[in-house]
C-alpha positions as CSV (number, residue, x, y, z in Angstrom):
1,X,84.1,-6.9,-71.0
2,X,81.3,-6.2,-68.4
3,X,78.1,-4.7,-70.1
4,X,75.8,-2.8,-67.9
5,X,72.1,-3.0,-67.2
6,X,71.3,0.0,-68.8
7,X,73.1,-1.2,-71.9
8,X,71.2,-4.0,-72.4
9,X,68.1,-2.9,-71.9
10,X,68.8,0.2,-74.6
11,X,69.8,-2.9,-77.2
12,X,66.8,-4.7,-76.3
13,X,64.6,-1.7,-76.5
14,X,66.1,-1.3,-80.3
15,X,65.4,-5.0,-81.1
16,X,61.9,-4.8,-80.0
17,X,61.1,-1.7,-81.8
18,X,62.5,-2.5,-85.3
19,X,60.4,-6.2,-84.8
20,X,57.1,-3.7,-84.9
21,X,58.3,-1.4,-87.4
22,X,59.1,-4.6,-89.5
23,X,55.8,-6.3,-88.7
24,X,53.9,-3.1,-89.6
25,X,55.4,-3.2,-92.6
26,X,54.1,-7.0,-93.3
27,X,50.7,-6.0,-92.5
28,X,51.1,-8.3,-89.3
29,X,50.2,-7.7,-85.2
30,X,52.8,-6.3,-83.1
31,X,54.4,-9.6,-81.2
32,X,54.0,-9.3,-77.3
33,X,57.5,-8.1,-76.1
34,X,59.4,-11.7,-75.1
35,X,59.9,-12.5,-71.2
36,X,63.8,-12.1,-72.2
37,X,63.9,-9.0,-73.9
38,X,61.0,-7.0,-71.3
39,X,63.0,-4.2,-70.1
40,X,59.7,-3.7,-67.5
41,X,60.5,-7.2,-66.5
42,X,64.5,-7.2,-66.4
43,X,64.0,-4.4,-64.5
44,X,62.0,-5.6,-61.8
45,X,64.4,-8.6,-61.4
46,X,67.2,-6.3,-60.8
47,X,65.5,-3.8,-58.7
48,X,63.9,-7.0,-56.3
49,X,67.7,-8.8,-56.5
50,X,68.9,-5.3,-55.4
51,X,66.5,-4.9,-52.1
52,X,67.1,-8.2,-51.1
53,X,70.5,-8.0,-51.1
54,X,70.1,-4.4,-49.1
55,X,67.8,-6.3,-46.6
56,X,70.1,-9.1,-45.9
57,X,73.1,-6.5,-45.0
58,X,71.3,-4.2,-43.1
59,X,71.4,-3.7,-39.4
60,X,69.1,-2.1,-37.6
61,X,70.5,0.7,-34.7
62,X,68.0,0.3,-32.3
63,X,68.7,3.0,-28.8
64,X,66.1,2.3,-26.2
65,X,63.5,-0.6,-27.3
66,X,66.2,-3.0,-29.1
67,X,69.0,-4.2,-27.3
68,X,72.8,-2.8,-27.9
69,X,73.8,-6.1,-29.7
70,X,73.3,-5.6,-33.0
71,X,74.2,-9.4,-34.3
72,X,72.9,-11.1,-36.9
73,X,70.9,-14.0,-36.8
74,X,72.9,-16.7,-38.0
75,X,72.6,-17.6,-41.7
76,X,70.4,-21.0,-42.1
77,X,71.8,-23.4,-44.8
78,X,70.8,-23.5,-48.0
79,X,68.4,-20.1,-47.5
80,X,67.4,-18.1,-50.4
81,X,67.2,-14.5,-50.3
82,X,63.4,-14.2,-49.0
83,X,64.3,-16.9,-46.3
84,X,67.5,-15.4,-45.7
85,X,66.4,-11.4,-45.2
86,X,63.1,-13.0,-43.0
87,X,66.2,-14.1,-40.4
88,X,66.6,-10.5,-39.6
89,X,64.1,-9.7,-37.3
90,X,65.1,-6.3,-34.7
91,X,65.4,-7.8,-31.4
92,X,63.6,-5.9,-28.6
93,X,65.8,-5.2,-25.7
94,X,66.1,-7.3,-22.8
95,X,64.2,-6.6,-19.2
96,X,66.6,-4.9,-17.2
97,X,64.4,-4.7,-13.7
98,X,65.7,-8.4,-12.2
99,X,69.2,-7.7,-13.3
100,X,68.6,-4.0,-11.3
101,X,66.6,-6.0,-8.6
102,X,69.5,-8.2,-8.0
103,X,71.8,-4.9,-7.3
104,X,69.6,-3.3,-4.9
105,X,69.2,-5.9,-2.9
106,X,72.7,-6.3,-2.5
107,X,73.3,-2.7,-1.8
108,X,70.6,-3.6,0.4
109,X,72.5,-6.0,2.3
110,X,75.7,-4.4,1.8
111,X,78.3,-2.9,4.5
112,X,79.4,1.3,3.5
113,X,82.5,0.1,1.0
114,X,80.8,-2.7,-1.0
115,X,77.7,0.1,-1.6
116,X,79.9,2.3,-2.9
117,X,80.6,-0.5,-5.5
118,X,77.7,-1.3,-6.6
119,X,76.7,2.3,-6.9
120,X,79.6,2.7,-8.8
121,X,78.6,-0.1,-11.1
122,X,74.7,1.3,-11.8
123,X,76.3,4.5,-12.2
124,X,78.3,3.3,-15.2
125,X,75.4,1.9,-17.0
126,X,73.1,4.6,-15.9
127,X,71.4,5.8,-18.7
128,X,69.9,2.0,-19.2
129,X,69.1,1.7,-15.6
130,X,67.9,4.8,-14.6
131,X,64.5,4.2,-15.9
132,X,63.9,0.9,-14.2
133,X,65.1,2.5,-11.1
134,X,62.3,5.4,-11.2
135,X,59.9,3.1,-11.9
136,X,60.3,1.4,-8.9
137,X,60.0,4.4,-6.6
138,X,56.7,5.4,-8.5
139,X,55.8,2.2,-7.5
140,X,56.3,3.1,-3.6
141,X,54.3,1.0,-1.7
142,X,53.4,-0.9,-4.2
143,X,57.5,-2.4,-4.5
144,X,58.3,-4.6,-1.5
145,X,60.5,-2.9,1.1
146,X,64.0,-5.1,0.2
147,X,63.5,-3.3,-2.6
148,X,62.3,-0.1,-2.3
149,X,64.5,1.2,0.4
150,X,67.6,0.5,-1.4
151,X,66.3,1.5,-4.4
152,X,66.0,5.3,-2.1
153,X,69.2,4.5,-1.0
154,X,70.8,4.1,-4.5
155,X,69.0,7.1,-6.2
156,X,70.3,9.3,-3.5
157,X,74.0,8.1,-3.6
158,X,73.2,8.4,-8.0
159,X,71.6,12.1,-6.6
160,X,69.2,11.4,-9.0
161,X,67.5,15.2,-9.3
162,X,64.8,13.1,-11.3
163,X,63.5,11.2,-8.0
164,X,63.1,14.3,-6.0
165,X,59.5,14.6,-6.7
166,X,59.0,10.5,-5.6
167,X,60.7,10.6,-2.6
168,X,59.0,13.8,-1.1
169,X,56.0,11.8,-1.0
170,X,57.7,8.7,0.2
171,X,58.7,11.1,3.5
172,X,54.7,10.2,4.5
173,X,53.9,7.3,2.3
174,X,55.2,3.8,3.8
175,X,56.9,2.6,6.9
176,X,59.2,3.9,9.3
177,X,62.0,2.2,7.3
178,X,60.8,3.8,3.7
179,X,60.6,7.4,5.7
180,X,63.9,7.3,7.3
181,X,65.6,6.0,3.5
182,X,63.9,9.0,1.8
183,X,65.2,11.1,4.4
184,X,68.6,10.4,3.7
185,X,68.4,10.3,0.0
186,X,67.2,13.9,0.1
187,X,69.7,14.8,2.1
188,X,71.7,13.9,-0.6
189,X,69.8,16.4,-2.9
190,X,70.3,19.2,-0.6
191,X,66.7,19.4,0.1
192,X,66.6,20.3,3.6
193,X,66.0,23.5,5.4
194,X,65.9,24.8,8.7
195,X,62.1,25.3,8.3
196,X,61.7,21.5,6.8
197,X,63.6,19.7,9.5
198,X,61.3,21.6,12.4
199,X,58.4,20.5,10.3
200,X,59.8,17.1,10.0
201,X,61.1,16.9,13.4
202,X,57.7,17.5,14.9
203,X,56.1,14.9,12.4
204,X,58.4,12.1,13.7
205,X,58.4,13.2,17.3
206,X,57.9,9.6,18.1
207,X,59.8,7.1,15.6
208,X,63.4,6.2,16.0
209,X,64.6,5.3,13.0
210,X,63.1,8.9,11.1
211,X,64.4,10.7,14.2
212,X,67.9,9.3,14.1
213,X,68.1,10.1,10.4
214,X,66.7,13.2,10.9
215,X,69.1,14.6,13.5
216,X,72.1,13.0,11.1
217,X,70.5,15.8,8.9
218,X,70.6,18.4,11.2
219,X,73.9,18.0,12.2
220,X,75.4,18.9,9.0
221,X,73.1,21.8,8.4
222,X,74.2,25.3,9.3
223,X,71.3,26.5,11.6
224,X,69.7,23.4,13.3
225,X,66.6,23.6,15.0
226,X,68.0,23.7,18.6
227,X,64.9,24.1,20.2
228,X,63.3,20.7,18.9
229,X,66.2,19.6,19.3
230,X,67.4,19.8,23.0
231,X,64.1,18.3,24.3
232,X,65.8,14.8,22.1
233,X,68.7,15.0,24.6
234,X,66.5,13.3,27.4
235,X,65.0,11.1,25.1
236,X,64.4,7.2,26.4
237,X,66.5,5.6,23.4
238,X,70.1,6.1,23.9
239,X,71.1,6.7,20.2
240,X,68.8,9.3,19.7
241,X,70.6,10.9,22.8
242,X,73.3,10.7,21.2
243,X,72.5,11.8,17.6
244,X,71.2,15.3,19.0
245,X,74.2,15.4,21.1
246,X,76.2,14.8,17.7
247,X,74.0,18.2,16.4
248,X,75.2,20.4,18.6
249,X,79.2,19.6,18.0
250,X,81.3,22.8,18.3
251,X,78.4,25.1,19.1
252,X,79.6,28.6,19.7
253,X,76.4,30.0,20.3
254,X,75.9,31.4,23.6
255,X,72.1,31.1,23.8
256,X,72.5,27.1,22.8
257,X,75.6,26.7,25.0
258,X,73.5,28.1,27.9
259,X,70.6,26.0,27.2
260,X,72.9,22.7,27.2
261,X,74.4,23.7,30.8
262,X,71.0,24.3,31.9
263,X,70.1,20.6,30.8
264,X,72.8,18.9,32.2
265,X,72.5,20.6,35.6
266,X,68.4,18.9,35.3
267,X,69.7,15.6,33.9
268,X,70.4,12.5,36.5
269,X,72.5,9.5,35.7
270,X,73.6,8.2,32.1
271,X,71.7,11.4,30.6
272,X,73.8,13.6,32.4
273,X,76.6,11.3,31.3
274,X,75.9,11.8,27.8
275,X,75.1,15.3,28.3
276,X,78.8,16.3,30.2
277,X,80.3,14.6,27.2
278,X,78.0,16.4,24.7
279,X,79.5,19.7,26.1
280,X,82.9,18.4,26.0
281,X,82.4,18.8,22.4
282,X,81.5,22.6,22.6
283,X,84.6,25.0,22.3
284,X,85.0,26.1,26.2
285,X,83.4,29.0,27.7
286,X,82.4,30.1,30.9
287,X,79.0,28.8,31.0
288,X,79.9,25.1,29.7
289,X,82.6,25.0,32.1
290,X,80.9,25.7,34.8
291,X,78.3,23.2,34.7
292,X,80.8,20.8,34.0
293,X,82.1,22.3,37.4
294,X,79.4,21.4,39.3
295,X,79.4,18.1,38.4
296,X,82.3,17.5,40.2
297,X,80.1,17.9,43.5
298,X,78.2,14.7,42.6
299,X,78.7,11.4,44.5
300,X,78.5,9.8,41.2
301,X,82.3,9.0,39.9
302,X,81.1,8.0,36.6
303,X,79.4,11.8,36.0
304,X,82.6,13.0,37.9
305,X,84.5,11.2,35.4
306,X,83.0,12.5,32.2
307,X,83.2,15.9,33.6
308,X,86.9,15.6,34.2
309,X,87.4,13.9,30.4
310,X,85.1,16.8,29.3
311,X,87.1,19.9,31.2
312,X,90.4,18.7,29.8
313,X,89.0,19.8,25.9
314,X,90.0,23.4,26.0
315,X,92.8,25.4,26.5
316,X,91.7,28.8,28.1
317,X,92.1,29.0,32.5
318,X,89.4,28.0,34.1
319,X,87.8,30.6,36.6
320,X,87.9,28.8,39.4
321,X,89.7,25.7,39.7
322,X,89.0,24.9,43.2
323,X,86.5,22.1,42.6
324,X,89.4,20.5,40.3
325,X,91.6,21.1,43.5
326,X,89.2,19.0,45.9
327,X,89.2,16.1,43.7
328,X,92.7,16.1,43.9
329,X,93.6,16.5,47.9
330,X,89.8,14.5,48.8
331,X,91.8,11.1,50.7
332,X,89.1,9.0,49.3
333,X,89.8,9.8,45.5
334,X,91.1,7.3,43.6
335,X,94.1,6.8,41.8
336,X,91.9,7.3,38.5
337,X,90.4,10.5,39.9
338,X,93.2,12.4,41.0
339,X,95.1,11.6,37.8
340,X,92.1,12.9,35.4
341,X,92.5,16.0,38.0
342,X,95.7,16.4,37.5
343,X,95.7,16.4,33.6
344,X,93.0,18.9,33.6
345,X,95.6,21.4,35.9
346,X,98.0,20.4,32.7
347,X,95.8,21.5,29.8
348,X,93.9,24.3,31.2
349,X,97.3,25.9,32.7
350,X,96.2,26.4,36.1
351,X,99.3,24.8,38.1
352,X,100.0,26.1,41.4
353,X,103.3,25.1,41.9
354,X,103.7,25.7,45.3
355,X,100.7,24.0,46.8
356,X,101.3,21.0,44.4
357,X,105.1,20.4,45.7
358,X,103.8,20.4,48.9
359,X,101.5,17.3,48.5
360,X,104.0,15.6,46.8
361,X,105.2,13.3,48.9
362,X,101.9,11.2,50.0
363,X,101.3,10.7,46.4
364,X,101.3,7.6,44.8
365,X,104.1,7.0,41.9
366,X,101.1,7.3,38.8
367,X,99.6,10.0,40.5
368,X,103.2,11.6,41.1
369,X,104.1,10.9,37.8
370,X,101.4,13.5,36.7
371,X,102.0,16.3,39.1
372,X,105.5,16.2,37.7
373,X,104.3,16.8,34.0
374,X,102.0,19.7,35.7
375,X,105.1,21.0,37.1
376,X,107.3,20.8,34.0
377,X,104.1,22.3,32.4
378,X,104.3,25.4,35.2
379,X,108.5,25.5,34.6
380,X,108.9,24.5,37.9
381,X,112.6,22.6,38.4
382,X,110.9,20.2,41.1
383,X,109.4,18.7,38.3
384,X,112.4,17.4,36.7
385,X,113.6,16.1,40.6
386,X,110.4,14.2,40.9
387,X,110.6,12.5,37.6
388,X,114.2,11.3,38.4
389,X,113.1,9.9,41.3
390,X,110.3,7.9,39.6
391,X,113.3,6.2,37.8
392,X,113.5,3.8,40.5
393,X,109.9,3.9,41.5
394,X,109.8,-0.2,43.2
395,X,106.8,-2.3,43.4
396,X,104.8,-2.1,47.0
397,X,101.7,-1.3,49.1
398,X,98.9,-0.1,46.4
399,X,101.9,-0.3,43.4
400,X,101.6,-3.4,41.0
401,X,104.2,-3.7,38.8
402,X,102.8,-2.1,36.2
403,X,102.4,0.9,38.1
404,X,106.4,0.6,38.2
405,X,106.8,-0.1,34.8
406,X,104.8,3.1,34.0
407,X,106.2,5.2,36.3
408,X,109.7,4.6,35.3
409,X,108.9,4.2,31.4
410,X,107.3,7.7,31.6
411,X,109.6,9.1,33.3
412,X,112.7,7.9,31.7
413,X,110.6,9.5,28.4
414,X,109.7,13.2,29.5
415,X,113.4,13.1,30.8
416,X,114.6,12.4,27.2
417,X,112.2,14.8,25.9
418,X,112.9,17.8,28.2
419,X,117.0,16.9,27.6
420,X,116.3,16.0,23.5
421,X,118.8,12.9,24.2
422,X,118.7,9.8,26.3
423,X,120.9,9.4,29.1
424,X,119.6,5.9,29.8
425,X,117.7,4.8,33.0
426,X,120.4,5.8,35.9
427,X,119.3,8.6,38.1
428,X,123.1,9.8,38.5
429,X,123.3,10.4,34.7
430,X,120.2,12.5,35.0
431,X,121.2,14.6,38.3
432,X,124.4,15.1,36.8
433,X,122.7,17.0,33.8
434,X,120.4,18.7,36.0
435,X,122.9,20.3,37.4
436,X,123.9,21.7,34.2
437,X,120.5,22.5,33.4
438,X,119.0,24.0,36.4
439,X,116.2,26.3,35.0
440,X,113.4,24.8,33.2
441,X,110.8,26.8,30.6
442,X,107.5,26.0,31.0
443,X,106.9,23.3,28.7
444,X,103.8,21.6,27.3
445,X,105.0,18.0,26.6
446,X,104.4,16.6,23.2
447,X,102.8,13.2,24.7
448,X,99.2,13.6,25.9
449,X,98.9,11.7,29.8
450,X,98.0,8.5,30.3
451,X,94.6,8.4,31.6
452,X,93.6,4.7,31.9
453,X,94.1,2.9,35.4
């Protein structure tokens, strides 16, 4: 039977005690307790067996200066309890700034898709790499810029609220590079106001790379600053051009509409090229439609072009479409021209039927082609004839054989539409069913028009 501690210590307590009564009674010295029968001693041996053993099984949970693995050292051979219990020694927790380093620096280097990875990989270990990360946009000019400007980069994609105070001073501490990073990232905080991009705007007036982030801001803001703005739409680089074009996308404002009609009639070559396109992108009114009018007067085909491309987006009649007219009856238009014509007749729903049937016939079989889906657009039943005739459109002076191809391809498909079957490519199939059908609704055809030629 197992006999506790306490048990024996009790007997030996007795046995010691009726030792001094006994040797009291002989007249002798009380005997020094023996080292076996010490119940101070025993005692201590336990108690020190007992925190050894407590030491050897204990492990520590360290949360931010000792690392997550909580593994024992291995046991060395032949280790008593001292050695044994000095083994277990709390193991700080790793550096994690190259590990975090070698991240950003791919991020760094990384195309749109692959950063969304690795964001997605420090965002699931986050709350032991966050630190690191602030640390090294404290460091701001201090960090190299490999490092820093992804670092920007990854703490707005994290939208680390934390950083905010960092990378407001980052907007005018460090290069352009560092600027144009924290511009973005605070973006991503939904830091930006009207009042700070006109501020901003007026800071950067001369450096690309914060102007082109700046004016990506802008265009997803509610109220840009227009007038800082439409000064950037003449500017020397071409992609800032473009970026303040981009900020005024779908602008219903009539004082800003004016203002970019009043540009473009001022701006000369690939300026007014990007400007006719920039109000392609504004819903159509009468003041952006009739600068894009007076375009057409140019001797520049390119600018007449992009005014033609740019007057098709809209679907409301123009006020005067005799400019679109000239381009269409001038002999020296080309193909190209008189096409692009034609199909802004078709979307805007200007068609004159009459004047167009009557210019017909000098027209080549592309440009013919067209007039016919502006008459089918008007409900006029000469558009239906002049499509069957394409059917057997045949190469020839000025017609390549693709021309023919298209012409009879095309053809052969609004006929199909317009019928909702397909009587295959014979004319006489098709004249016979146009005499069933005689009247035709004004129809606007599914396919957009084929522009390139």
């Amino acid at each position: 039977m197992k006999v506790s501690s306490r048990t024996v210590a009790k007997r030996d307590q007795s046995r010691d005690d009726a030792a001094r009564v006994r040797a009291r009674r002989a007249g002798k010295k009380t005997p020094p307790p023996t080292r076996e029968g010490s119940p101070v001693i025993r005692g201590t041996l336990i108690a020190g067996v007992v925190v050894l053993i407590a030491v050897a099984t204990w492990k520590p949970d360290y949360r931010e200066e000792v690392s997550d693995s909580k593994a024992a050292v291995p046991r060395a051979s032949g280790a008593g309890p001292e050695e044994e219990a000095a083994l277990y020694i709390p193991r700080l927790a790793p550096d994690l700034r190259p590990e975090l380093e070698g991240l950003l620096r791919r991020f760094g280097v990384a195309g749109e898709t692959l950063r969304a990875r690795v964001v997605h990989g420090i965002r699931q270990r986050q709350h032991e790499l966050e630190r690191p990360l602030l640390r090294i946009l404290a460091e701001r000019t201090e960090a190299p810029a490999d490092l820093l400007v992804p670092a920007i980069g990854v703490a707005g994609w994290l939208r680390l609220w934390q950083a905010e105070d960092d990378l407001v001073v980052l907007l005018d501490d460090g290069p352009s590079e560092v600027r144009a990073a924290a511009i973005r990232a605070l973006h991503r905080l939904d830091w930006w106001r009207t009042d700070r991009l006109e501020a901003r705007l007026r800071t950067e007036a001369k450096d690309v790379d914060c102007l082109l982030a700046l004016l990506g801001v802008a265009a997803t803001v509610d109220k840009p600053p227009t007038t800082l703005i439409l000064p950037l739409l003449d500017h020397a680089d071409q992609r800032v051009r473009e970026a303040a074009a981009a900020t005024f996308d779908g602008s219903k404002d009539h004082e800003t509409v004016a203002a970019l009609a009043a540009f473009t009639d001022a701006a000369e070559g690939i300026k007014r090229i990007d400007a006719l396109r920039m109000l392609g992108r504004i819903e159509a009114n009468p003041a952006r439609d009739e600068s894009l009018l007076r375009a057409l007067a140019t001797d520049d085909w390119p600018q007449r072009q992009a005014s033609l491309q740019a007057l098709m987006q809209g679907t409301t009649p123009l006020r005067d479409a005799s400019a679109v007219w000239c381009r269409i009856e001038d002999a020296t238009a080309s193909v190209t021209e008189q096409v692009h014509a034609l199909a802004v007749l078709e979307q805007r729903n200007l068609v004159d039927a009459p004047r167009l049937v009557a210019r017909l016939p000098g027209m080549h079989p592309v440009v013919k082609l067209q007039a016919a889906r502006c008459l089918v657009r008007a409900g006029a039943a000469e558009g239906v004839t002049t499509l069957i005739a394409l059917l057997t459109t045949q190469e020839g002076p000025g017609v390549d054989d693709e021309d023919m191809n298209c012409a009879r391809g095309e053809s052969l498909r609004i006929l199909t539409e317009l019928a909702g079957e397909d009587l295959g490519p014979r004319p006489d199939d098709w004249q016979a069913w146009h005499r069933r059908n005689p009247k035709l609704r004004p129809s606007q055809l599914a396919r957009p028009p084929r522009l390139a030629w």
